[in-house]
C-alpha positions in Angstrom: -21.1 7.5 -6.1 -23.0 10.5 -5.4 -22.9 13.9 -3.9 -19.5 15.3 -2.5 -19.3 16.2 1.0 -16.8 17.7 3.6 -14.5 14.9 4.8 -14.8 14.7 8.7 -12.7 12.5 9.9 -12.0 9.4 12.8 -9.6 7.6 12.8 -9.5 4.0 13.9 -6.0 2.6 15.8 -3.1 5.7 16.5 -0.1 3.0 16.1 2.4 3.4 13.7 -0.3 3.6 10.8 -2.6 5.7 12.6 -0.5 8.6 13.0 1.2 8.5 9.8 -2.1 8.7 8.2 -3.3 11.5 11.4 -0.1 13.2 10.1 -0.7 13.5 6.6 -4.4 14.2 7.1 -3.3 17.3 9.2 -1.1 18.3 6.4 -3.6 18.1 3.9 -6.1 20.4 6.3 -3.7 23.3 7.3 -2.2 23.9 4.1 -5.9 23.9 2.3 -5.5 20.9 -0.1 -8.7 19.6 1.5 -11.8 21.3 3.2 -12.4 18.5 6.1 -11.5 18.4 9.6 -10.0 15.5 11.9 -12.7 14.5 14.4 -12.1 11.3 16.3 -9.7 8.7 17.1 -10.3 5.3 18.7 -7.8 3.2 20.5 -7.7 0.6 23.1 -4.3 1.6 24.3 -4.9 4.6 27.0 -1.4 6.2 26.9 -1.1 5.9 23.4 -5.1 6.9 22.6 -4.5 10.0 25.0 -0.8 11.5 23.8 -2.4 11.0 20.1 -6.1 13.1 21.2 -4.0 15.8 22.7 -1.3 16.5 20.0 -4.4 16.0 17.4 -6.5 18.5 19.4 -9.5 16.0 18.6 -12.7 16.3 20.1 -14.1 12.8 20.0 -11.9 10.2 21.4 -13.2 6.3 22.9 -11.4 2.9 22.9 -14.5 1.6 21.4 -14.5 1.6 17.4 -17.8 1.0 16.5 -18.7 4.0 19.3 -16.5 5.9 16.2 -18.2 4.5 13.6 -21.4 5.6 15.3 -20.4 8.6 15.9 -23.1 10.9 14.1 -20.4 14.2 13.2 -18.2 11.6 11.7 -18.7 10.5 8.0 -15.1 9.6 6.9 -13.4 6.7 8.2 -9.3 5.6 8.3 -9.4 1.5 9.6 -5.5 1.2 10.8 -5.8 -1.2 13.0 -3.8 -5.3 12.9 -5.1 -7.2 10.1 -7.7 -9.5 12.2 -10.1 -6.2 13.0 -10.4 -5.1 9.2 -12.8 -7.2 7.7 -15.5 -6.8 10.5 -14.6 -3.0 11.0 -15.0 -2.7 7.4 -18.6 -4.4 7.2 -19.5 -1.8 10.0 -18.4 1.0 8.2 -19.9 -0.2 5.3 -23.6 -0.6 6.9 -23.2 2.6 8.2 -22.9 3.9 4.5 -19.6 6.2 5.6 -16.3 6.6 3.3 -13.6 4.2 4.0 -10.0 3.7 4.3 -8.7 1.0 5.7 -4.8 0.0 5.6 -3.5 -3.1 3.8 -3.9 -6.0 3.5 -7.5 -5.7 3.5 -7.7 -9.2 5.7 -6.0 -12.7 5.4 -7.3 -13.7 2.7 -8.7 -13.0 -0.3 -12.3 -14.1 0.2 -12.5 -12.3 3.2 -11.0 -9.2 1.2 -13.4 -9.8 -1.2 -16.8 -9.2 1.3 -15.1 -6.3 2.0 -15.0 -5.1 -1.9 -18.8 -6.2 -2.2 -20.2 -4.9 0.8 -18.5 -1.3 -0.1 -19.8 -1.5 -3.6 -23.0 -2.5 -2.4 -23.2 0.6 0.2 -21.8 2.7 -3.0 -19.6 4.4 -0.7 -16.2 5.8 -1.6 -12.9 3.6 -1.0 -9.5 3.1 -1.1 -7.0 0.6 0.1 -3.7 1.2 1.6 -1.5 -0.2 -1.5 0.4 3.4 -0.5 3.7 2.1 -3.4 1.2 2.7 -6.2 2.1 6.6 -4.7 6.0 6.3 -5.4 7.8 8.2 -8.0 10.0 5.7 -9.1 7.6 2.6 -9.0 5.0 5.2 -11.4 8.1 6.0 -13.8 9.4 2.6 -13.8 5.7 1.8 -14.7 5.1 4.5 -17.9 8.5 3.2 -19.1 7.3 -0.6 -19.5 4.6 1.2 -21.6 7.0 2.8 -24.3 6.8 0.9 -27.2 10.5 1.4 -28.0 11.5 -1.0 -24.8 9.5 -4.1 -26.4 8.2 -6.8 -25.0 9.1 -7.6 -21.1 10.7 -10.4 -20.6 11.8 -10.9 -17.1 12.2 -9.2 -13.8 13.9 -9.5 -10.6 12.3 -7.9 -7.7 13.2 -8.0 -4.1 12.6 -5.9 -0.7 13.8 -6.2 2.4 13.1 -4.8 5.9 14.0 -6.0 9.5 11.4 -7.7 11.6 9.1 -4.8 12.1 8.8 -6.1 15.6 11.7 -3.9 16.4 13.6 -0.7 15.7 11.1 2.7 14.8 8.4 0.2 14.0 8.0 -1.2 17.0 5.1 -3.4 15.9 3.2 -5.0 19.0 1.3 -7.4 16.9 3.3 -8.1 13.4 5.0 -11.3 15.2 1.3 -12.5 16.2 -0.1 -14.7 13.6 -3.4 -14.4 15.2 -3.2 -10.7 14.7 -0.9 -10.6 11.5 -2.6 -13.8 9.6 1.2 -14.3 8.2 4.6 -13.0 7.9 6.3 -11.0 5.1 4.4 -11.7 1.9 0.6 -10.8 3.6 2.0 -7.7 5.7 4.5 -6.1 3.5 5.0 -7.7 -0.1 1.3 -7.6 -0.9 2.9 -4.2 -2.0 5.0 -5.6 -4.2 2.8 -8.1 -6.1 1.0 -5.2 -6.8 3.0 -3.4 -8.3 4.1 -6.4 -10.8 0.6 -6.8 -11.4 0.5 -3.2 -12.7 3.5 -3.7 -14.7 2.7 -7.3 -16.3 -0.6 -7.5 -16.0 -2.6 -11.0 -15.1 -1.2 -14.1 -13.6 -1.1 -17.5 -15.5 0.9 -19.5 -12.2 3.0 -19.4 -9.7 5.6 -21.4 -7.4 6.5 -20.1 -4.3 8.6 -21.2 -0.9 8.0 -19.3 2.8 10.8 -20.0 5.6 10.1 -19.2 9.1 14.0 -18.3 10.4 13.2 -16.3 13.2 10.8 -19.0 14.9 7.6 -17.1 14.6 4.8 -19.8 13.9 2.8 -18.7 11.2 4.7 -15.8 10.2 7.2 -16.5 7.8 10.3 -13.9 7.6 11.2 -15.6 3.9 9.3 -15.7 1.1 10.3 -16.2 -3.1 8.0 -17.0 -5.8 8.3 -17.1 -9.5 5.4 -15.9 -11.5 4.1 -16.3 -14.8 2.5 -13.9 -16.5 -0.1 -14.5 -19.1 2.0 -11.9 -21.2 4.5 -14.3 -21.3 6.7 -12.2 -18.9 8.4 -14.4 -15.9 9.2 -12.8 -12.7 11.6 -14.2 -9.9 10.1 -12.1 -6.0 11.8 -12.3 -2.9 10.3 -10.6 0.7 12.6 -10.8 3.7 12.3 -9.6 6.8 16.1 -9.3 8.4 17.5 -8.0 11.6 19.8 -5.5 9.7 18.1 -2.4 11.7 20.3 0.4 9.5 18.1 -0.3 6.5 14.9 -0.1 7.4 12.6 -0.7 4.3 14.4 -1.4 0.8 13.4 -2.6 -2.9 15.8 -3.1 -5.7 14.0 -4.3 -9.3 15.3 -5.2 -12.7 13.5 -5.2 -15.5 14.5 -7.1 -18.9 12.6 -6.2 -21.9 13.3 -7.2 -25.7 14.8 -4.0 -26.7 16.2 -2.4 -22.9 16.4 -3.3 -19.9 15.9 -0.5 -16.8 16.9 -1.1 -12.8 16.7 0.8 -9.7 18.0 -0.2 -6.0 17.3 0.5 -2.0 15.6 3.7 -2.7 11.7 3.3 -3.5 10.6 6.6 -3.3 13.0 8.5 -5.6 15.8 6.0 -6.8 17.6 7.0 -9.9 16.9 4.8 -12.9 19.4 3.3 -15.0 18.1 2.6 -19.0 20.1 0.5 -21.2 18.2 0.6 -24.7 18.3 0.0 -28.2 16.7 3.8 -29.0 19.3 5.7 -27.2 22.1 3.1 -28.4 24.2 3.8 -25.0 23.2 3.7 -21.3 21.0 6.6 -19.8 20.2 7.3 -16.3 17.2 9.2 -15.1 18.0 11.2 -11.8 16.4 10.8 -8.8 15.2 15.0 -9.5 13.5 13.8 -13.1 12.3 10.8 -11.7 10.5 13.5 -9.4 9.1 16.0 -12.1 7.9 13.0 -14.3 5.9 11.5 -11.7 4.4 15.2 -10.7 3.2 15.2 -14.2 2.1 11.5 -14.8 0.0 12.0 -11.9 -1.3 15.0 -12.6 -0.7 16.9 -9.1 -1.4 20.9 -10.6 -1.8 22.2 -6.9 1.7 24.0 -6.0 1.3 23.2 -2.4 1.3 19.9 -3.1 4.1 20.0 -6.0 6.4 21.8 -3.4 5.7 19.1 -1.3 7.0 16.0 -3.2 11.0 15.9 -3.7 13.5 13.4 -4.1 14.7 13.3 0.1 11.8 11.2 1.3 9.7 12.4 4.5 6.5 10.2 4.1 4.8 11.9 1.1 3.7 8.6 -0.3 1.1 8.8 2.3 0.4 12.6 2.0 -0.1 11.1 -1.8 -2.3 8.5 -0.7 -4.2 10.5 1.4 -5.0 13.7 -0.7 -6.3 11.3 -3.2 -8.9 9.5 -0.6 -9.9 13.1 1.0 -10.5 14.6 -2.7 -12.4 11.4 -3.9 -14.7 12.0 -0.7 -14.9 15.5 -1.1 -16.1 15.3 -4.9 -17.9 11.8 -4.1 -16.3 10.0 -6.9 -14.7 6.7 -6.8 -11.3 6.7 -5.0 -8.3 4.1 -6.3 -6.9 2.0 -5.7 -10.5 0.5 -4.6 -10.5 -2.7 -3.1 -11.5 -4.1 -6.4 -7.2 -3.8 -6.8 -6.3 -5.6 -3.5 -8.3 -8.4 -3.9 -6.5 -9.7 -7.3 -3.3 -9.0 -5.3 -4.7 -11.2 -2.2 -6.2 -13.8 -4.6 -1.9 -13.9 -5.8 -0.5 -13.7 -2.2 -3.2 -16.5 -1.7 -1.6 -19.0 -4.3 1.7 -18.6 -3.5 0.7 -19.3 0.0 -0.9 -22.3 -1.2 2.2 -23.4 -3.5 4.5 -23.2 -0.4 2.2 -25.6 1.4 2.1 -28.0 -1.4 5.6 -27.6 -2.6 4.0 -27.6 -6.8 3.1 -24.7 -9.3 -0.3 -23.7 -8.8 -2.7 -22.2 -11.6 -4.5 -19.0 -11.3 -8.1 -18.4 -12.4 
């Protein structure tokens, strides 16, 4: 990957993403956790591109991105922009041999996601995808559990999220009811997440079935989505996405795990949730509180800085993406590989593809 170097920063797109990101990133910087500095921002949007420059204090601001990616003081690049610009922003940054970020998905589809892997590998540049959940307490516990050979085998699993339209409430999406800008609905913009995450629990696809509905009238984007997938474990997993217009609860999981010898849940809290265990090797039900489910995941992942311990507790105030974020900045400043690379969203496009494919064809489709 090469030589290290001091991250300096532009950021591509101050929406919702961008200044979460711009946020984190500014954390990361004043408290130490990361020699850099936050140079640039692009964004078409005058109002928004200006409020963003000022509270940012940034000294390079355009509503041209490719002026950014240009930009010689600038070697580090966040893409959080709608879905449509990723793949050719990505190429860009990618010719121009600069570290990259870029939110998920990576693009519609996953052969377009996958010129995007190959065209970073090929500039050997350090990268990481947006796929923030592989960041969450509970989805890493819930993970290192599966692996305890006391559980057996797993069996089954019941997964489903929910969120309102982000078209509306804090999100206030301008594009996410756009299909030209969004490519689809609730299984491309937010459950790409969650096939993810059951690809690090279960491993490899064998097939899947899947349905989409489209109940708030948005063509293209569906607001319903369930599949069953089968595992080449053996494991057989029923996922459900819905986007809802119940504005009090935001963004929500619940999963259920079956294994041979335990089973383990957690619901509506995907940062910290408490996990309940029922298991043969403890012989009575066990729950893990949201406070260990904390410490364990500070150890599993290995975060020895105090600043950043301090930082992640159980009430939940974005650190997921402080998470995310420290990881990509440290990768570029020791110029290693970053994860998860885009080597890990293009399996879970190449999924999110073939249960796309299974709704239009209303039969089981086979995976590679």
């Amino acid at each position: 990957m090469g030589a290290g170097m001091r991250p300096r920063i532009g950021i591509i797109g101050a929406g919702v993403m961008g200044t979460t990101h711009g946020k984190s990133i500014h954390f990361c910087l004043k408290h130490g956790l990361v020699d850099g500095e936050l140079i640039g921002l692009a964004e078409a949007d005058p109002e928004r591109r200006d409020s963003y420059a000022a509270a940012a204090g940034l000294s390079f601001v355009t509503d041209d991105p490719y002026e950014l990616i240009a930009h010689p003081g600038i070697n580090t690049v966040y893409i959080c922009t709608p879905t449509a610009y990723h793949r050719e922003l990505a190429l860009a940054v990618c010719a121009a041999g600069k570290a990259l970020f870029c939110e998920k998905p990576l693009a519609f589809n996953a052969g377009d996601a996958s010129s995007m892997r190959d065209a970073a590998a090929a500039a050997g540049i350090t990268h990481q995808v947006g796929l923030v959940m592989r960041f969450s307490p509970v989805v890493t516990v819930t993970r290192e559990l599966l692996r305890d050979a006391s559980m057996g085998r797993p069996m089954t699993a019941v997964m489903v999220d929910d969120q309102y339209f982000p078209i509306q409430g804090h999100y206030r999406s301008t594009w996410r009811g756009d299909v030209n800008l969004v490519g689809a609905g609730t299984l491309l913009e937010h459950a790409i997440h969650d096939v993810d995450i059951l690809v690090s629990y279960f491993g490899r696809l064998r097939r899947v079935y899947g349905v989409t509905r489209h109940f708030f009238g948005k063509e293209g984007v569906e607001d319903l989505s369930s599949a069953t997938l089968e595992f080449a474990s053996g494991a057989v997993v029923s996922h459900t996405s819905i986007w809802h217009n119940l504005l009090h609860r935001g963004s929500s999981r619940r999963m259920l795990v079956v294994c041979e010898d335990g089973q383990l849940q957690w619901q509506d809290n995907d940062w910290a949730a408490p996990i309940d265990i029922d298991a043969n090797a403890a012989a009575e039900k066990q729950e893990i509180s949201s406070a260990d489910v904390i410490e364990r995941h500070i150890e599993l992942a290995g975060l020895g800085d105090e600043r950043l311990r301090a930082s992640v507790r159980a009430e939940y105030a974005g650190q997921d993406y402080l998470l995310e974020d420290y990881a990509f900045l440290r990768a570029v400043s020791d110029g290693r590989e970053a994860w998860p690379g885009f080597d890990v969203a293009v399996y879970a496009h190449e999924v999110v593809d073939a249960i796309y494919r299974s709704a239009r064809e209303g039969r089981a489709v086979e995976m590679a």
